[in-house]
MARMARPA-232986 format. One line per field, with one value per residue: residue number from 1; residue in three letters; x, y, z negated of N, C-alpha, C, O, CB in turn. Coordinates in steps of 0.2 Angstrom, whole numbers, plus 2048, in hexadecimal, padded with zeros to 3 digits. Atoms other than C-alpha are relative to their C-alpha. Glycine has a CB too. Example, Ala and Ser with C-alpha at 12.3 -4.5 7.8 and 13.67 -1.06 7.14 Angstrom:
REM MARMARPA-232986
num c(1,2)
residuo c(ALA,SER)
n_X c(804,7FC)
n_Y c(7FA,7FA)
n_Z c(800,801)
ca_X c(83E,844)
ca_Y c(7EA,7FB)
ca_Z c(7D9,7DC)
c_X c(804,7FC)
c_Y c(806,805)
c_Z c(800,7FD)
o_X c(809,7FF)
o_Y c(805,80B)
o_Z c(7FD,7FC)
cb_X c(7FB,802)
cb_Y c(800,802)
cb_Z c(7FA,807)
This chain:
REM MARMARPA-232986
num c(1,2,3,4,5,6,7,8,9,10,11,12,13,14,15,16,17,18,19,20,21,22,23,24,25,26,27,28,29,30,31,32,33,34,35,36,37,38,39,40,41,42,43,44,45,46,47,48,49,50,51,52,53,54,55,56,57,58,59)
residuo c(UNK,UNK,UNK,UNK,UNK,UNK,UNK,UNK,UNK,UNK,UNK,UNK,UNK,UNK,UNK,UNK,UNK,UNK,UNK,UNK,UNK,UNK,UNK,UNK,UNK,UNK,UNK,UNK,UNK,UNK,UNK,UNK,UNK,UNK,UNK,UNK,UNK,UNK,UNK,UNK,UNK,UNK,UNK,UNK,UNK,UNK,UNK,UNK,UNK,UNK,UNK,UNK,UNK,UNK,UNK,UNK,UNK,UNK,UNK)
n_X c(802,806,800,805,7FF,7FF,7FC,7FB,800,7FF,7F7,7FA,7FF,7FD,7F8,7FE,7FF,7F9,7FA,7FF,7FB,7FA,7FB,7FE,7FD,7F7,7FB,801,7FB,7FA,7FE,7FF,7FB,7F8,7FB,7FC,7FA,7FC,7FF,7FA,7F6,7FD,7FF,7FB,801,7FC,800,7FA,7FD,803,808,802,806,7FE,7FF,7F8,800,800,7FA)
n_Y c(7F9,7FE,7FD,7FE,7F6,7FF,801,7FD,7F8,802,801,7FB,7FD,803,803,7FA,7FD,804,7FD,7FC,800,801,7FA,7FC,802,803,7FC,800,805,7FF,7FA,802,803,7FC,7FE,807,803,7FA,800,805,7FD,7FE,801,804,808,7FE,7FA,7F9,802,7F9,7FD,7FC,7FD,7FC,7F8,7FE,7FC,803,803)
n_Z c(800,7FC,7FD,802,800,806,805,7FD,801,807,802,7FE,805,806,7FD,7FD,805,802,7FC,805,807,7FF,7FD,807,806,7FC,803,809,800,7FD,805,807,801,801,805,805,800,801,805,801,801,806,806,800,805,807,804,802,808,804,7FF,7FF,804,805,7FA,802,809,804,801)
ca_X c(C39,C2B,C2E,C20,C25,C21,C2D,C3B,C39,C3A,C4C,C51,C4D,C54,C65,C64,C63,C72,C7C,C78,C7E,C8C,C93,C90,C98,CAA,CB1,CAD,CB6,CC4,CC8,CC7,CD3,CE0,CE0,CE2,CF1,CF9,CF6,CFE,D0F,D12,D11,D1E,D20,D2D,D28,D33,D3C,D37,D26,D24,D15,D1F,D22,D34,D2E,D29,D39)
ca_Y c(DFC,E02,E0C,E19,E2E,E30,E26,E29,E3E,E37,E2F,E3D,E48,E3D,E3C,E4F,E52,E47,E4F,E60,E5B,E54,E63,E6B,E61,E5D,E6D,E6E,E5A,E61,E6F,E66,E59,E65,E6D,E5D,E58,E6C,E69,E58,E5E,E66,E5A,E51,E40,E46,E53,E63,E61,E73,E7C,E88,E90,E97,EAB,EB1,EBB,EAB,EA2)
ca_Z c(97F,98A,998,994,997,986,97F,98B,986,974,973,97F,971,964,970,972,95E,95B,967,95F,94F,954,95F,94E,941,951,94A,937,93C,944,939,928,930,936,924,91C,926,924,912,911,916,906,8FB,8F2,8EB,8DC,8D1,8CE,8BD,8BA,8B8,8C2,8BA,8AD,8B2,8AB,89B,894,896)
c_X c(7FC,804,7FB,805,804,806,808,800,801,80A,803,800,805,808,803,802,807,805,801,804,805,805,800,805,80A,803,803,807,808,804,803,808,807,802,803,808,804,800,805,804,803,800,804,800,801,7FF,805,800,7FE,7FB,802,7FD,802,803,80A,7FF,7FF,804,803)
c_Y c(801,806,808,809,802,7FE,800,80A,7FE,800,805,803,801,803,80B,805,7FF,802,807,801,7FD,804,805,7FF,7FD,804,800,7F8,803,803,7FD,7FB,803,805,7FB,7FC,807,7FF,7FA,7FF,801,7FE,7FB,7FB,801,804,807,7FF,808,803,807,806,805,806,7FF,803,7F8,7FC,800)
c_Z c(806,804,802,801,7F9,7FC,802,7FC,7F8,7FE,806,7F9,7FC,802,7FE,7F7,7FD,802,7FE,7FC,800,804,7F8,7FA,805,7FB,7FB,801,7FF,7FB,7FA,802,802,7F9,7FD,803,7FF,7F7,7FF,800,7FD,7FC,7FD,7FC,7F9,7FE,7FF,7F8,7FB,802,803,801,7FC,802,7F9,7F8,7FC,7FE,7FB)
o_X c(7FF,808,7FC,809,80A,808,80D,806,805,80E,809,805,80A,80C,808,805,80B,80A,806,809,808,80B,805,808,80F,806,809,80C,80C,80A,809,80D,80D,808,809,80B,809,805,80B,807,809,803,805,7FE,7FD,804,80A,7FB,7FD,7FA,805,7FF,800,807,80C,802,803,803,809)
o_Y c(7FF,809,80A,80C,804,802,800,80B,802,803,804,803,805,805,80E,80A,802,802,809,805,7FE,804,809,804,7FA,801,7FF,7F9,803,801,7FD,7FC,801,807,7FA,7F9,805,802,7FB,7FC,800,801,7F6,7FB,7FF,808,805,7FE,80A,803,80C,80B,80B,806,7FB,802,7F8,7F9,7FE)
o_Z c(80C,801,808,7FE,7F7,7F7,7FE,7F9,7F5,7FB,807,7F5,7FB,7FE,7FD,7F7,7FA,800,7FC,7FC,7FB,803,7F7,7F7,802,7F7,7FA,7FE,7FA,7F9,7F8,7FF,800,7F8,7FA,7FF,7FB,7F4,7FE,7FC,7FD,7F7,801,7F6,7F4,7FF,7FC,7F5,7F5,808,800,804,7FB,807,7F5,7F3,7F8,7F9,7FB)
cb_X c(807,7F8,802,7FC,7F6,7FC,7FD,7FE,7F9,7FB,805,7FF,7FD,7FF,800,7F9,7FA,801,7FF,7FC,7FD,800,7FA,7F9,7F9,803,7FF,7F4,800,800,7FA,7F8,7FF,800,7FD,7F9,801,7FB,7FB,800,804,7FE,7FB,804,806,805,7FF,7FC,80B,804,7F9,800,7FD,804,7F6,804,7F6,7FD,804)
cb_Y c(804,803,7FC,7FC,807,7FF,7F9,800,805,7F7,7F6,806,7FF,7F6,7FA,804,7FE,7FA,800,800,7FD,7FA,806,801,7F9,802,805,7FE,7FB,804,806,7FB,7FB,806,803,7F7,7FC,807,800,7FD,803,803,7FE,803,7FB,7FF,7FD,80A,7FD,806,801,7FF,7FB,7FC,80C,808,807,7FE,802)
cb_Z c(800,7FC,804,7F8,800,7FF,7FE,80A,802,7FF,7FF,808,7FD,800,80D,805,7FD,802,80A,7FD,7FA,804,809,7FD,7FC,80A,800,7FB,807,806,7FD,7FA,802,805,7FB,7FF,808,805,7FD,800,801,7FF,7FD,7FE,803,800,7FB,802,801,800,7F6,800,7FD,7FC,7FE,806,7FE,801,802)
């Protein structure tokens, strides 16, 4: 790698683009993996033997 201005101001760029999109995309990280562990508490191995779903009139 040449020591040349030009090509120093180059991969600062590069370095400056990457750090950009990385301060951008930490949060969106962070977030999705605190839903996914807030979801995953809720779920249960063994099924419920009764639906649910079904309202009272249709009983």
């Amino acid at each position: 790698m040449s020591d040349s201005p030009d090509k120093r101001n180059e991969w600062r760029a590069i370095f400056y683009v990457q750090a950009r999109v990385a301060i951008l995309f930490v949060p969106v990280v962070a977030s999705l993996l605190i839903i996914a562990t807030l979801a995953g508490n809720q779920r249960k191995s063994v099924p419920d033997a009764i639906d649910r779903t079904v309202t009272g009139s249709v009983r």
